[in-house]
C-alpha positions in Angstrom: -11.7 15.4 -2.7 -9.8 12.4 -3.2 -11.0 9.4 -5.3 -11.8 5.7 -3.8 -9.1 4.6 -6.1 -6.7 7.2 -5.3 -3.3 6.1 -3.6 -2.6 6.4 -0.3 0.9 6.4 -0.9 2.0 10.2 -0.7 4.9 10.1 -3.5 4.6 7.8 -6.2 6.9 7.1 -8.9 10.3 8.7 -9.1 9.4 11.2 -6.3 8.8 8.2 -4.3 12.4 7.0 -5.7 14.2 10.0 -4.5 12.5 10.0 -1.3 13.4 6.7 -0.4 17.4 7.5 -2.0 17.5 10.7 0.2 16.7 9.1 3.3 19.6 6.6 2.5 21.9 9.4 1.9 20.6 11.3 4.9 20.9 8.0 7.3 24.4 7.4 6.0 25.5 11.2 6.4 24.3 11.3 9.8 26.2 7.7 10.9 29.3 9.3 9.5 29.4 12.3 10.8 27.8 11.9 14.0 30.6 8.5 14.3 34.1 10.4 16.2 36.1 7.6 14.1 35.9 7.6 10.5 36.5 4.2 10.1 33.7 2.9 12.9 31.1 5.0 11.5 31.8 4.0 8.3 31.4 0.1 9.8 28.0 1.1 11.1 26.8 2.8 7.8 27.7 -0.7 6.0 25.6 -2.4 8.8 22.7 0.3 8.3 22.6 0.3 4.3 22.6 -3.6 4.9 19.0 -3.1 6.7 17.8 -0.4 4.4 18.3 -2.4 1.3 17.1 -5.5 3.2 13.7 -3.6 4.3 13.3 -2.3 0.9 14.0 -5.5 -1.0 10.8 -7.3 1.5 8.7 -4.7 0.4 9.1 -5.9 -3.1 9.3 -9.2 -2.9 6.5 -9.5 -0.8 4.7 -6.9 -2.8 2.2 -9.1 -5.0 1.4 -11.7 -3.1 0.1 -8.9 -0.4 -2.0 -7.4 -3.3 -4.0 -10.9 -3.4 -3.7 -12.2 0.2 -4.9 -8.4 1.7 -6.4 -6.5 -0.9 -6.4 -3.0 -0.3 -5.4 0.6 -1.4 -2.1 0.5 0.4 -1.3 -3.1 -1.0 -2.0 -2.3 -4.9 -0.3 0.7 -4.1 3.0 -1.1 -4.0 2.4 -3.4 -6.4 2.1 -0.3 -8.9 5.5 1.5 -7.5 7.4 -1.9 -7.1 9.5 -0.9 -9.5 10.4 2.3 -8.1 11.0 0.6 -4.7 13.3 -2.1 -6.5 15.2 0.7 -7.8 15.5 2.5 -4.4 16.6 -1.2 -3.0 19.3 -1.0 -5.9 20.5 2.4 -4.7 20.5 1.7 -1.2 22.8 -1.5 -1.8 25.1 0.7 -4.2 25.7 2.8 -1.1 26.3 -0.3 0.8 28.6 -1.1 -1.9 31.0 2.3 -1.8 30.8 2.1 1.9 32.6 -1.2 2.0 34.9 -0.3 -0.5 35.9 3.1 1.8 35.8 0.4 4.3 38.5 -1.6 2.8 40.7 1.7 2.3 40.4 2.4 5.5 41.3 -0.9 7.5 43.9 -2.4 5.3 43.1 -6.1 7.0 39.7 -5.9 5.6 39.8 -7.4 1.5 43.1 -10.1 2.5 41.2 -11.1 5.3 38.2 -12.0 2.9 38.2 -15.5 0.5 37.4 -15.8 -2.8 34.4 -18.4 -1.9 33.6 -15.9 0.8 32.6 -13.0 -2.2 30.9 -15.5 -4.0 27.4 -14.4 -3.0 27.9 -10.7 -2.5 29.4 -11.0 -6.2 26.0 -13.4 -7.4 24.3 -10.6 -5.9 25.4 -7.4 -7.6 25.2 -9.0 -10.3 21.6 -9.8 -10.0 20.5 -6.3 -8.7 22.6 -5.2 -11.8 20.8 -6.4 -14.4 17.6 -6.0 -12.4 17.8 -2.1 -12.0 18.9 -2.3 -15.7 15.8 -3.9 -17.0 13.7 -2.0 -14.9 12.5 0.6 -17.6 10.5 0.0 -20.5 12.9 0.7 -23.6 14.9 -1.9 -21.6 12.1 -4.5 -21.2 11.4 -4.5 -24.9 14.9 -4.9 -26.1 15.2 -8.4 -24.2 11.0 -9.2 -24.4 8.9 -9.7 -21.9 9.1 -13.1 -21.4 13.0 -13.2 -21.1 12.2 -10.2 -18.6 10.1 -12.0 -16.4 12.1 -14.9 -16.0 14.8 -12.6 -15.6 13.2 -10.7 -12.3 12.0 -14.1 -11.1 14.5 -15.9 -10.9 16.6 -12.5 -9.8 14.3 -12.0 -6.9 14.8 -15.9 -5.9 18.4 -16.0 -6.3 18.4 -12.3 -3.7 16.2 -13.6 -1.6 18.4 -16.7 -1.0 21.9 -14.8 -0.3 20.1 -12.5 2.2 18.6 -15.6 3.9 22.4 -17.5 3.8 24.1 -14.3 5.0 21.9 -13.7 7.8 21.5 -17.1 8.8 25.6 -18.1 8.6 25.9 -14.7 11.2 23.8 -16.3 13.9 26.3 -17.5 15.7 27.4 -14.2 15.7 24.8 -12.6 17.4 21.6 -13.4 18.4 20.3 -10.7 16.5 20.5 -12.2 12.8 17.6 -14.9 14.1 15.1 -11.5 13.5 16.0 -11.2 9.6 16.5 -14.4 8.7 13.0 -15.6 10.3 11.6 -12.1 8.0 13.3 -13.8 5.1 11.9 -17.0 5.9 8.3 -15.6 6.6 8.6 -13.2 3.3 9.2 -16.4 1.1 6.5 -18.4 2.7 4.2 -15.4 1.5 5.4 -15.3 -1.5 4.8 -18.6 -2.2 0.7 -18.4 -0.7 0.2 -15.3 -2.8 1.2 -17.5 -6.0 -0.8 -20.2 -5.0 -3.6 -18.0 -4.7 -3.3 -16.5 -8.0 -3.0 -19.9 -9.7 -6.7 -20.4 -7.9 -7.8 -17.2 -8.9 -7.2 -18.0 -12.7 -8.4 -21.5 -12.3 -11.3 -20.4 -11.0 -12.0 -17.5 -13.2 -10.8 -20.2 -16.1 -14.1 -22.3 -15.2 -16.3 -19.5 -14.7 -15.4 -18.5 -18.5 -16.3 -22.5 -19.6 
């Protein structure tokens, strides 16, 4: 019989790693070959691993602040595999990444039609999910220390946060469609940013209970 404090989260860990890096494959497998032109589907799979890394990305960032503002099972549950799920956002965008590079084989127009300011934030980005994957594991987090970590994943998770919000909101003019992720950006930082103004209560108030 399961425990109170048991998980409700199914896989945990790296089985809920691979999980969430099989689906990705799967998704993008089936786009491609269910696509009659190579070069479309592999368009759509860019646009797909785009939403996957975006919907696994909220999840994390978002993660904390839900464990203080809704306290429950399911919330402290992905607080304790946030790691996990970064990772899987890490893969997810790595598959984004060798699909636009197949895309760039495959339509010659693609990379000289592309500025250098243009890559600017895709490049910022990488970068960032880079070392964040990197530092994800403990031997990792004691060779730089744990404050230089946290400030590290901080201001990591800030700076992604802010190129998904950009690159959604400078395609809204494109389509309507780009008002939906940018407003989840939007509303993901705003809870963010109540989540760690509830913690600072928390400890102040647990600060002056101690007095």
């Amino acid at each position: 019989m399961p425990t109170a404090t048991a998980s409700p989260l199914r896989f945990q860990g790296w089985s809920l790693f691979s999980l969430l890096a099989a689906l990705v494959l799967l998704m993008t497998g089936l786009i491609l070959v269910l696509n009659p032109d190579l070069t479309e589907g592999v368009r759509s799979a860019i646009r797909a691993t785009a939403r996957s890394s975006f919907a696994l990305f909220l999840l994390a960032f978002t993660a904390s602040a839900f464990a203080v503002l809704v306290p429950s099972p399911l919330s402290r549950s992905l607080v304790r595999e946030r790691r996990f799920i970064g990772l899987a956002f890490a893969f997810s965008h790595l598959v984004h990444a060798v699909l636009i590079y197949s895309y760039g084989q495959l339509n010659t127009e693609f990379w000289p039609g592309r500025t250098t300011l243009g890559n600017v934030p895709g490049t910022v980005g990488y970068v960032f999910i880079l070392l964040l994957a990197l530092t994800s594991f403990k031997s990792t987090t004691r060779l730089i220390g744990f404050k230089a970590w946290k400030r590290l994943h901080v201001t990591g998770m800030w700076v992604l946060a802010a190129i998904f919000a950009y690159s959604n909101f400078k395609r809204i003019p494109m389509s309507d469609w780009y008002v939906l992720p940018f407003g989840l950006i939007c509303a993901a930082t705003a809870i963010r940013l109540v989540g760690k103004l509830a913690q600072a209560i928390q400890r102040h108030q647990r600060s002056q209970h101690a007095a």
